[in-house]
PDB file of the backbone (N, CA, C, O) and the ligand in Angstrom, with CONECT records:
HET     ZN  A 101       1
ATOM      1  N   UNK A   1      39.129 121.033  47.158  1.00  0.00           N
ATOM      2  CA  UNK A   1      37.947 120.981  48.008  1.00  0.00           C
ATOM      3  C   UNK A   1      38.126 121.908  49.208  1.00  0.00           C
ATOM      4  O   UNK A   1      39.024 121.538  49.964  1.00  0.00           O
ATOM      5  N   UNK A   2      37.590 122.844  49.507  1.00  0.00           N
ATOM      6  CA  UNK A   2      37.463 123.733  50.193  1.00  0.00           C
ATOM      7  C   UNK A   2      36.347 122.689  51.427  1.00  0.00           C
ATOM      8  O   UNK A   2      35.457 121.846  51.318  1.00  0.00           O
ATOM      9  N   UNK A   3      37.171 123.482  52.684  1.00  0.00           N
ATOM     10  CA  UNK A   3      35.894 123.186  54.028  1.00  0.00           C
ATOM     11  C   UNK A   3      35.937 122.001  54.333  1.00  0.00           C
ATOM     12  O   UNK A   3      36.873 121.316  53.919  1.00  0.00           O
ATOM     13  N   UNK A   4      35.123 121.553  54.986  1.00  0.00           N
ATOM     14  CA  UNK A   4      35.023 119.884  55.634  1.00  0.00           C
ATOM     15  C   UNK A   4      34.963 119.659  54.624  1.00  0.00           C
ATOM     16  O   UNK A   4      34.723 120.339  53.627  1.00  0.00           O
ATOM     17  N   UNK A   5      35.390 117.712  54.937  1.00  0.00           N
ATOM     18  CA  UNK A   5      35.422 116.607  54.320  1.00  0.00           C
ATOM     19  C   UNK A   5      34.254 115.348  54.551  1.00  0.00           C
ATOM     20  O   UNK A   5      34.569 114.530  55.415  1.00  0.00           O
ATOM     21  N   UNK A   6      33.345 115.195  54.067  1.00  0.00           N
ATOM     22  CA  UNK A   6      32.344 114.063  55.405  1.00  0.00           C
ATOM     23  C   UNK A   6      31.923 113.093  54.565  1.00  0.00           C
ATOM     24  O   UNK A   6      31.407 113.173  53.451  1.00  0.00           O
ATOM     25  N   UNK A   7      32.207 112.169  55.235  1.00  0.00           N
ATOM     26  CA  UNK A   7      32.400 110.615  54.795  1.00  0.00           C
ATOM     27  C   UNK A   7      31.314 109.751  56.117  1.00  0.00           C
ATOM     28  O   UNK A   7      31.394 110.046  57.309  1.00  0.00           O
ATOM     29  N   UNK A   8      30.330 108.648  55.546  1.00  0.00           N
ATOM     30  CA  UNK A   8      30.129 107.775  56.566  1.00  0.00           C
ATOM     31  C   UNK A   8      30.333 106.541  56.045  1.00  0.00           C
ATOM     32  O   UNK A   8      30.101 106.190  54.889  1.00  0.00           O
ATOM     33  N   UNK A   9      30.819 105.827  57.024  1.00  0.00           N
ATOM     34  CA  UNK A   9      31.426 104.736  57.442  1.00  0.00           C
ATOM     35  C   UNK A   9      30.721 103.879  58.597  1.00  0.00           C
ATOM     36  O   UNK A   9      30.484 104.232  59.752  1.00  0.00           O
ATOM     37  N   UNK A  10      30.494 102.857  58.071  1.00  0.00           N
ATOM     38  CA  UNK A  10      29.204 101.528  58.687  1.00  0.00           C
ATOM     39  C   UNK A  10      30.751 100.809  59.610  1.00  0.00           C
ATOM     40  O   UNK A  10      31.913 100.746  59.208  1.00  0.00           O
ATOM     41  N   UNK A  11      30.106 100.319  61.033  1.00  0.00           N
ATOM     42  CA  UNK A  11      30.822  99.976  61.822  1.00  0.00           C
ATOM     43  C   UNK A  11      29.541  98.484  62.193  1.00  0.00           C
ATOM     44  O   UNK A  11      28.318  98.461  62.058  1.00  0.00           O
ATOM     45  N   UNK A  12      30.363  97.573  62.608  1.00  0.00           N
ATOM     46  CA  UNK A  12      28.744  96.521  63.829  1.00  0.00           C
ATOM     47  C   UNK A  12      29.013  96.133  64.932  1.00  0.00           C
ATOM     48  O   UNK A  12      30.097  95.565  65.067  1.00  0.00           O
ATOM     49  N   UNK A  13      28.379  96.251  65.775  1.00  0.00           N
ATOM     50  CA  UNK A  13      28.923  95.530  66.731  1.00  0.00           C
ATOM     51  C   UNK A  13      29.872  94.395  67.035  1.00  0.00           C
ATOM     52  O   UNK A  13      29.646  93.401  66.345  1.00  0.00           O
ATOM     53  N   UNK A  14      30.833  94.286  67.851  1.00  0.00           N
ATOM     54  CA  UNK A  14      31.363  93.209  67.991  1.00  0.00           C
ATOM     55  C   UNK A  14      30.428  92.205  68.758  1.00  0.00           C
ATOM     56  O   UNK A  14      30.280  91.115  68.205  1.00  0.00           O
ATOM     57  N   UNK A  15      29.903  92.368  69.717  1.00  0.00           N
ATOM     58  CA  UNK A  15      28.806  92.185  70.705  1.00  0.00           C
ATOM     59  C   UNK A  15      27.971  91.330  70.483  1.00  0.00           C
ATOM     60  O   UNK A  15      27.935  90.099  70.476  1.00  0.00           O
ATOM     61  N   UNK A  16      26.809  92.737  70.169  1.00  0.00           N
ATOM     62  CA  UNK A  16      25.566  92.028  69.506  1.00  0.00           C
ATOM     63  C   UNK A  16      24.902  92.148  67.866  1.00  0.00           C
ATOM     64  O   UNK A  16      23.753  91.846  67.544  1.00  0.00           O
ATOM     65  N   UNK A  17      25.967  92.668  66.981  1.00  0.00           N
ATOM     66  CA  UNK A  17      26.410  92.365  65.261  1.00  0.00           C
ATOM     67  C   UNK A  17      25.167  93.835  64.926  1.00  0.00           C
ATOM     68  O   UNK A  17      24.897  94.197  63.781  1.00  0.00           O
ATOM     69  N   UNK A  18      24.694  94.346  65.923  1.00  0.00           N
ATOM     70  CA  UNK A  18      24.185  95.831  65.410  1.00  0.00           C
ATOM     71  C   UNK A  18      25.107  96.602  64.537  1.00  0.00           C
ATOM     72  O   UNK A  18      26.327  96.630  64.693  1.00  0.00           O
ATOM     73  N   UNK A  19      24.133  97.522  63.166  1.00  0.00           N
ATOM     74  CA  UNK A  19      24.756  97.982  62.557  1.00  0.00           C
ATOM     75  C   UNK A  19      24.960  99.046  63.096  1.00  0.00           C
ATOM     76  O   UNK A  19      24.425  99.257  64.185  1.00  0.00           O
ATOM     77  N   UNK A  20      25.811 100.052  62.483  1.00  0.00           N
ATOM     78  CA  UNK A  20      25.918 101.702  62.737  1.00  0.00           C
ATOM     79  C   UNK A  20      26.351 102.338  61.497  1.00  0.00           C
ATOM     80  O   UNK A  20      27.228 101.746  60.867  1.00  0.00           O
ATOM     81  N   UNK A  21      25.756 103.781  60.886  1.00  0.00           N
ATOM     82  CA  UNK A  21      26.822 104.441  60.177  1.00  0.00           C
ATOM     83  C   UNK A  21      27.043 105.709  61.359  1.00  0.00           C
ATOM     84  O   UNK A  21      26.607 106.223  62.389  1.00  0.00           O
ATOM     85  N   UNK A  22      27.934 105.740  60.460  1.00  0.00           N
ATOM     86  CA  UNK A  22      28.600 107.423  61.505  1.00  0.00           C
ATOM     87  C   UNK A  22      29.088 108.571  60.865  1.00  0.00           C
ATOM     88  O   UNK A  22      28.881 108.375  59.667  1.00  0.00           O
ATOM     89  N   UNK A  23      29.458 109.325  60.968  1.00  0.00           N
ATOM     90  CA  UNK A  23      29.851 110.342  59.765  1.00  0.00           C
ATOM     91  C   UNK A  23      31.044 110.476  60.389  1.00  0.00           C
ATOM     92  O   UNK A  23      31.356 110.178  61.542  1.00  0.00           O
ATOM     93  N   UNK A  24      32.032 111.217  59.030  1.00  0.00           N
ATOM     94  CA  UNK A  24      33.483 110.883  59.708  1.00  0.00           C
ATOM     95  C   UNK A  24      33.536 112.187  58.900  1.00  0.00           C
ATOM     96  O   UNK A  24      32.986 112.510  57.847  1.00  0.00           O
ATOM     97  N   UNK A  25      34.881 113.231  60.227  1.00  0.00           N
ATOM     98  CA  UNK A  25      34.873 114.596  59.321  1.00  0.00           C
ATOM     99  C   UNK A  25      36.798 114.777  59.831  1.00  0.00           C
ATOM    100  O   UNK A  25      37.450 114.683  60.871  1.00  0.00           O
ATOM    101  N   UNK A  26      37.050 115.055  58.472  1.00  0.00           N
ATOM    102  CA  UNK A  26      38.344 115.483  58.791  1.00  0.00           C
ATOM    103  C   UNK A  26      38.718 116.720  59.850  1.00  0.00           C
ATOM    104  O   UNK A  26      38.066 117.764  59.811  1.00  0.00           O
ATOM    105  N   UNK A  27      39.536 116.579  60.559  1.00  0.00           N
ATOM    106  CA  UNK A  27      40.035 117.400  60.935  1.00  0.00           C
ATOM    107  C   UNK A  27      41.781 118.224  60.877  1.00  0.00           C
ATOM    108  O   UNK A  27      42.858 117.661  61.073  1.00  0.00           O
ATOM    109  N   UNK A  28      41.571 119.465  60.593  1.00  0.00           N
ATOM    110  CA  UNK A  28      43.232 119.706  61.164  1.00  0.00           C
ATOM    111  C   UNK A  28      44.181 119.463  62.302  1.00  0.00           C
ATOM    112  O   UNK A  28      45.385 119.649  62.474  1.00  0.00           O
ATOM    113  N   UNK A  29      43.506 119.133  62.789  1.00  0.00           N
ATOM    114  CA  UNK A  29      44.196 118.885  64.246  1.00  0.00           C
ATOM    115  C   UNK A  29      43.484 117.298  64.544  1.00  0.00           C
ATOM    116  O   UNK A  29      42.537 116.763  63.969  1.00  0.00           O
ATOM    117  N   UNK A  30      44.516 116.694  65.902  1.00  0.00           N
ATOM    118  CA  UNK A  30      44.059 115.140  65.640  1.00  0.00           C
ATOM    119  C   UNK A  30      43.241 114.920  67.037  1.00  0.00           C
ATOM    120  O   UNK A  30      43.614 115.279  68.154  1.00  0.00           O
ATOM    121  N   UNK A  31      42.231 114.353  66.753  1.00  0.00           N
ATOM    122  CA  UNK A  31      40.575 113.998  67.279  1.00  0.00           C
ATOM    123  C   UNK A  31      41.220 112.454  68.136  1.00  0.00           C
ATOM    124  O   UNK A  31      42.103 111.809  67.571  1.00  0.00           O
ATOM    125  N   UNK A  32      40.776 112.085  69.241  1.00  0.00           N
ATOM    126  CA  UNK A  32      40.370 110.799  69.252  1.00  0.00           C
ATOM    127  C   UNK A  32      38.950 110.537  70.406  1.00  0.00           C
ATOM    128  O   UNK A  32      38.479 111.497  71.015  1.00  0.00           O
ATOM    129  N   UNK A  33      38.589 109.615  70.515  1.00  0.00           N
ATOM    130  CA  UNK A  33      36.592 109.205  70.602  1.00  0.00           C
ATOM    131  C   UNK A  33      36.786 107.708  70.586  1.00  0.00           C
ATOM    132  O   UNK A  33      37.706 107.005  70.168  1.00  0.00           O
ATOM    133  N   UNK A  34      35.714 107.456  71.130  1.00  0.00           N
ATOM    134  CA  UNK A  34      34.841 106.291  71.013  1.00  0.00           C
ATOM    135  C   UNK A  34      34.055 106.022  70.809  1.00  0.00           C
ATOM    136  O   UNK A  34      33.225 106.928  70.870  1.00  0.00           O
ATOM    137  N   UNK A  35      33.540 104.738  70.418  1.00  0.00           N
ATOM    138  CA  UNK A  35      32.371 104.932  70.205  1.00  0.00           C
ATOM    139  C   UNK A  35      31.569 103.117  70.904  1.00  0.00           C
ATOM    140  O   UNK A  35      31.760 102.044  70.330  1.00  0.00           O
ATOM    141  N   UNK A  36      30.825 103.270  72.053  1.00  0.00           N
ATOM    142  CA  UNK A  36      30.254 102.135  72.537  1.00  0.00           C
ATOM    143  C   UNK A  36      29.032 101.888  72.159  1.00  0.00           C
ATOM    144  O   UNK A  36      28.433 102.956  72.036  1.00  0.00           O
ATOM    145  N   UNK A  37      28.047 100.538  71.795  1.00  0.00           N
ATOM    146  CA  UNK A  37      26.895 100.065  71.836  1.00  0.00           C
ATOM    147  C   UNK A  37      25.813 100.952  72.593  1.00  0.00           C
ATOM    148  O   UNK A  37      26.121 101.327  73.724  1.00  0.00           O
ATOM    149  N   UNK A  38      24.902 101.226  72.216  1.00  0.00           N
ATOM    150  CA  UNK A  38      24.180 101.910  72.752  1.00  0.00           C
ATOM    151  C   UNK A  38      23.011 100.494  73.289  1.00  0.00           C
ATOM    152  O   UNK A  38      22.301 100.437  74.293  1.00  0.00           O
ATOM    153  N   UNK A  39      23.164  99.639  72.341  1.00  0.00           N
ATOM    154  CA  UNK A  39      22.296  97.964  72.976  1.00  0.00           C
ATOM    155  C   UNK A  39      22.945  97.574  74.123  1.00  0.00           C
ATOM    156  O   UNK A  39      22.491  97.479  75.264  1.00  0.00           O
ATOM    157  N   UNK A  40      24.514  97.265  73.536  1.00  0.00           N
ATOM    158  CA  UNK A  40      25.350  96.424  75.063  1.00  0.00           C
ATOM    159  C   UNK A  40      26.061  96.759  75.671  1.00  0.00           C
ATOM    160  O   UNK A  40      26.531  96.160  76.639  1.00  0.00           O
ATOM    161  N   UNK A  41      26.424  98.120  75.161  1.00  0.00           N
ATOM    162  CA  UNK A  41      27.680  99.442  75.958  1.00  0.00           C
ATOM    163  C   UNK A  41      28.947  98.642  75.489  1.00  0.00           C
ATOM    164  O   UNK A  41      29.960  98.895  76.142  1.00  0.00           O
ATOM    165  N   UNK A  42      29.085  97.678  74.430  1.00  0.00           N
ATOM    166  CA  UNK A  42      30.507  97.326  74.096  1.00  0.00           C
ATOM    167  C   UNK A  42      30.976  98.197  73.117  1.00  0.00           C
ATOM    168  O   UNK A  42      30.246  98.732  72.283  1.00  0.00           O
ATOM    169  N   UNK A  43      32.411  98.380  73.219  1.00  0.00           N
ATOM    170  CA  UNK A  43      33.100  99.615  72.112  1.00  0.00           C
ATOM    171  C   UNK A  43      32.764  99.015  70.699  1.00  0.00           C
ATOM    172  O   UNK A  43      33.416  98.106  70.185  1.00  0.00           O
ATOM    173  N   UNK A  44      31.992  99.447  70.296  1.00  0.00           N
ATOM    174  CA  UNK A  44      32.482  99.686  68.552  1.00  0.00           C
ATOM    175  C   UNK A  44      33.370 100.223  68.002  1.00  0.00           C
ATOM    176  O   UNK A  44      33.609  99.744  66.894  1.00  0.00           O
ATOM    177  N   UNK A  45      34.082 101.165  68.350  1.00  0.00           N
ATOM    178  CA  UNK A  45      34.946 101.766  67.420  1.00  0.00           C
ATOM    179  C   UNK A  45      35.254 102.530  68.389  1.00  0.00           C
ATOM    180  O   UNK A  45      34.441 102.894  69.239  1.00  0.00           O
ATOM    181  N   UNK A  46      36.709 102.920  68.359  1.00  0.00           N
ATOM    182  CA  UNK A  46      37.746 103.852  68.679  1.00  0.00           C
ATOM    183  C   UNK A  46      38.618 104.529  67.738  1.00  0.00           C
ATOM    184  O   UNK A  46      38.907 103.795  66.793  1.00  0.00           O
ATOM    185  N   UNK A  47      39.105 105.620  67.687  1.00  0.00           N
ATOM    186  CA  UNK A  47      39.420 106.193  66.604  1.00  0.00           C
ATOM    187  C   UNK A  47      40.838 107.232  67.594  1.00  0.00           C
ATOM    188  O   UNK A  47      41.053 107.217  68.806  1.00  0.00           O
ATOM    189  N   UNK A  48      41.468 107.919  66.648  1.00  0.00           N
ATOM    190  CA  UNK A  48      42.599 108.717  67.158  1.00  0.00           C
ATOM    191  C   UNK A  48      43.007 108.951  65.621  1.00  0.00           C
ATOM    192  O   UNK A  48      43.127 108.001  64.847  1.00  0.00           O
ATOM    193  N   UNK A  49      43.209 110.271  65.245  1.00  0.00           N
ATOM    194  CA  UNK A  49      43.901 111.028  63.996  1.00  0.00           C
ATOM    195  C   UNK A  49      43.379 112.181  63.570  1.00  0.00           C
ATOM    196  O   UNK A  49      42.763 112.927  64.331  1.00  0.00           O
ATOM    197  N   UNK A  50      43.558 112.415  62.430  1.00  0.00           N
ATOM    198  CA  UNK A  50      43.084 113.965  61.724  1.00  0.00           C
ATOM    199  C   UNK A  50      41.671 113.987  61.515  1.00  0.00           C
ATOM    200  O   UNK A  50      41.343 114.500  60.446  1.00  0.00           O
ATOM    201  N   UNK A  51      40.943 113.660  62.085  1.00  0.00           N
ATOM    202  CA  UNK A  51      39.483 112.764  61.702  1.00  0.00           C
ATOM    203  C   UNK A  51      38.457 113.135  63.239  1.00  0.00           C
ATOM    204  O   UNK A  51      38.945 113.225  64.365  1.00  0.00           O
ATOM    205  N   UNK A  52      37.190 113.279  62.954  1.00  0.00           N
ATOM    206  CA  UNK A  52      36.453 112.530  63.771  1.00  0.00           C
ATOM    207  C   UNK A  52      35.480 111.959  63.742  1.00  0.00           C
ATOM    208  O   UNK A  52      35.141 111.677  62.593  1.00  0.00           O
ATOM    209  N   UNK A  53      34.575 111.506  64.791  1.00  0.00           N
ATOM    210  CA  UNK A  53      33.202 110.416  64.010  1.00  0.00           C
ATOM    211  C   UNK A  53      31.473 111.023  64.763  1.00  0.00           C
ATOM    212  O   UNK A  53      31.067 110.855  65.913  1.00  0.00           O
ATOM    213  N   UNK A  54      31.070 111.438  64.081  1.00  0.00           N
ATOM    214  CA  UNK A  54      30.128 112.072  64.980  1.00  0.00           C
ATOM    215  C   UNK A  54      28.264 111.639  64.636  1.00  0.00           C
ATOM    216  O   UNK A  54      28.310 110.569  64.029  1.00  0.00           O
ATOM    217  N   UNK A  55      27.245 111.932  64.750  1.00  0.00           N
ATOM    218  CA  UNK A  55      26.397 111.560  64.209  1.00  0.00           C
ATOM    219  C   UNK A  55      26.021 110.028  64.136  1.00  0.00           C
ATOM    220  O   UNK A  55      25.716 109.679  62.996  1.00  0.00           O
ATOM    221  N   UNK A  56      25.976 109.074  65.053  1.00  0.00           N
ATOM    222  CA  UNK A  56      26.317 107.939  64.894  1.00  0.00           C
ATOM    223  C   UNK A  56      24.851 107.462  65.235  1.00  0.00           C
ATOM    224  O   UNK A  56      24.223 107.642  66.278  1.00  0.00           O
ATOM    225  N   UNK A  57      24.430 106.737  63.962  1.00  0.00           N
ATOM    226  CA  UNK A  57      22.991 106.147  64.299  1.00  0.00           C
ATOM    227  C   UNK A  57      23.081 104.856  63.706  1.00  0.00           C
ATOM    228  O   UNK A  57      24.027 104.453  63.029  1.00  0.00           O
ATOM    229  N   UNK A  58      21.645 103.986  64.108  1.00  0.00           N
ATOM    230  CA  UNK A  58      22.072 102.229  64.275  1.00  0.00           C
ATOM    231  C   UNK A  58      21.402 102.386  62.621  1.00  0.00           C
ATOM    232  O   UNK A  58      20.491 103.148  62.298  1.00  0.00           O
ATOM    233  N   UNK A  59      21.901 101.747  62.018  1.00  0.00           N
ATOM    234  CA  UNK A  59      22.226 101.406  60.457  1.00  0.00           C
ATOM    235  C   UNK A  59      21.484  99.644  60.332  1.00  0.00           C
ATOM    236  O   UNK A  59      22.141  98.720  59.851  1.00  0.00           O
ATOM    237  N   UNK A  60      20.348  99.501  60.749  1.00  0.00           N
ATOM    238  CA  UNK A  60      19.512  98.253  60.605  1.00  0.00           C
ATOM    239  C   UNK A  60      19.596  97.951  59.169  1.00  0.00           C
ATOM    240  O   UNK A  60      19.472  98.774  58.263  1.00  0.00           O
ATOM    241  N   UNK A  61      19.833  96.613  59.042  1.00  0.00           N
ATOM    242  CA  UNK A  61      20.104  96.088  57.547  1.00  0.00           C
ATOM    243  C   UNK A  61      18.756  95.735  57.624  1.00  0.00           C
ATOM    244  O   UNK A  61      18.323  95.304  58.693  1.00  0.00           O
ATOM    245  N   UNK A  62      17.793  95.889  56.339  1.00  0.00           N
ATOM    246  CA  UNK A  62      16.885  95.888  55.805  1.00  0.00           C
ATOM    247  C   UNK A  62      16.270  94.887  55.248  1.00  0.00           C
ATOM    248  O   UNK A  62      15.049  94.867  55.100  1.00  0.00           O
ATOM    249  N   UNK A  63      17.162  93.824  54.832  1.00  0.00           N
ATOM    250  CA  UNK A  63      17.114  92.207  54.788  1.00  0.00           C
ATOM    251  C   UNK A  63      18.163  91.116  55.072  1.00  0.00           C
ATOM    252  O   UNK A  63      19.371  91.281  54.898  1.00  0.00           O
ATOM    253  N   UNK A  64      17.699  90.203  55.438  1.00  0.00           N
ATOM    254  CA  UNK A  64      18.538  89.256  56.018  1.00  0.00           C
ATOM    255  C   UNK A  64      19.770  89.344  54.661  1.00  0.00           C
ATOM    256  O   UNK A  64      20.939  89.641  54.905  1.00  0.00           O
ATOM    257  N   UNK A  65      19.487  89.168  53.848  1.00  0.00           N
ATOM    258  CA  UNK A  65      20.389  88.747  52.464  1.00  0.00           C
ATOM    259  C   UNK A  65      21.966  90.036  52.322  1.00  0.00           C
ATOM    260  O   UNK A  65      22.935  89.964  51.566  1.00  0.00           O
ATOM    261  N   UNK A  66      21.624  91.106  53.400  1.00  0.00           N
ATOM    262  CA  UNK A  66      22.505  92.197  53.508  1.00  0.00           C
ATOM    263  C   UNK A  66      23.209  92.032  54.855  1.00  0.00           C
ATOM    264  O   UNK A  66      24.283  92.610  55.020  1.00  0.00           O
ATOM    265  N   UNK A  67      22.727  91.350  55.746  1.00  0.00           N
ATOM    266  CA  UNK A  67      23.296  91.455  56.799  1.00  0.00           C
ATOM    267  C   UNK A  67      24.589  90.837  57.057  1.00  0.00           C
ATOM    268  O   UNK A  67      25.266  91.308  57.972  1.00  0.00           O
ATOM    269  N   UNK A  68      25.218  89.434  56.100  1.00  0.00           N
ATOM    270  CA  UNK A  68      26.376  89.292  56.168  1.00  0.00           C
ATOM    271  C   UNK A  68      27.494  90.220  55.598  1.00  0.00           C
ATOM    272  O   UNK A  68      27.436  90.501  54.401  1.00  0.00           O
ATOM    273  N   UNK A  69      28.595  90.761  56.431  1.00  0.00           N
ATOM    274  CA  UNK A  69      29.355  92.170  55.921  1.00  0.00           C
ATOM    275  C   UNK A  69      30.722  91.014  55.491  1.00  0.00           C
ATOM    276  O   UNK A  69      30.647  89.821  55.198  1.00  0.00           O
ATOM    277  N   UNK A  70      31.704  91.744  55.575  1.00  0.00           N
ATOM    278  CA  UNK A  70      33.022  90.936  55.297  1.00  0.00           C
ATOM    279  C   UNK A  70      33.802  90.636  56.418  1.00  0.00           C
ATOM    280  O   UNK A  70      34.696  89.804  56.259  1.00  0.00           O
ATOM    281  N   UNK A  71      33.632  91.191  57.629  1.00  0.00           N
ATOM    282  CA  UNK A  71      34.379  90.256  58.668  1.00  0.00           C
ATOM    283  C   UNK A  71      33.455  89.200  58.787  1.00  0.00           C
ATOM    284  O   UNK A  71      33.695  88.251  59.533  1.00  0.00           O
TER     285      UNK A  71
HETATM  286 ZN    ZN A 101      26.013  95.740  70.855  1.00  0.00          ZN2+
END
């Protein structure tokens, strides 16, 4: 595979259980970011490695019957 790598990856709030996906792009060199609630300004996600997370929009589950995840 030649060139970027891009992957998204669903994060939720700890907070207030808002969804998010984000796009995640490898990098050669190591990235680190955050990423806070744009509802409650609490961190969702922090990151540090060959990676970064960019593009990050709220990922509303579409029916109740989806909204339980595995944590
Ligand atoms: Zn929140």
């Amino acid at each position: 595979m030649a060139g970027s790598i891009w992957t998204t990856e669903f994060f939720d709030c700890p907070n207030c259980g808002l969804g998010y996906a984000a796009t995640k792009e490898q990098h050669p060199a190591k990235r680190s970011g955050t990423f806070n609630c744009q509802v409650c300004e609490v961190k969702v996600h922090d990151w540090s490695g060959n990676y970064d997370f960019f593009d990050w929009k709220i990922d509303q589950p579409k029916a109740p019957v989806f909204g339980k995840r595995w944590a």
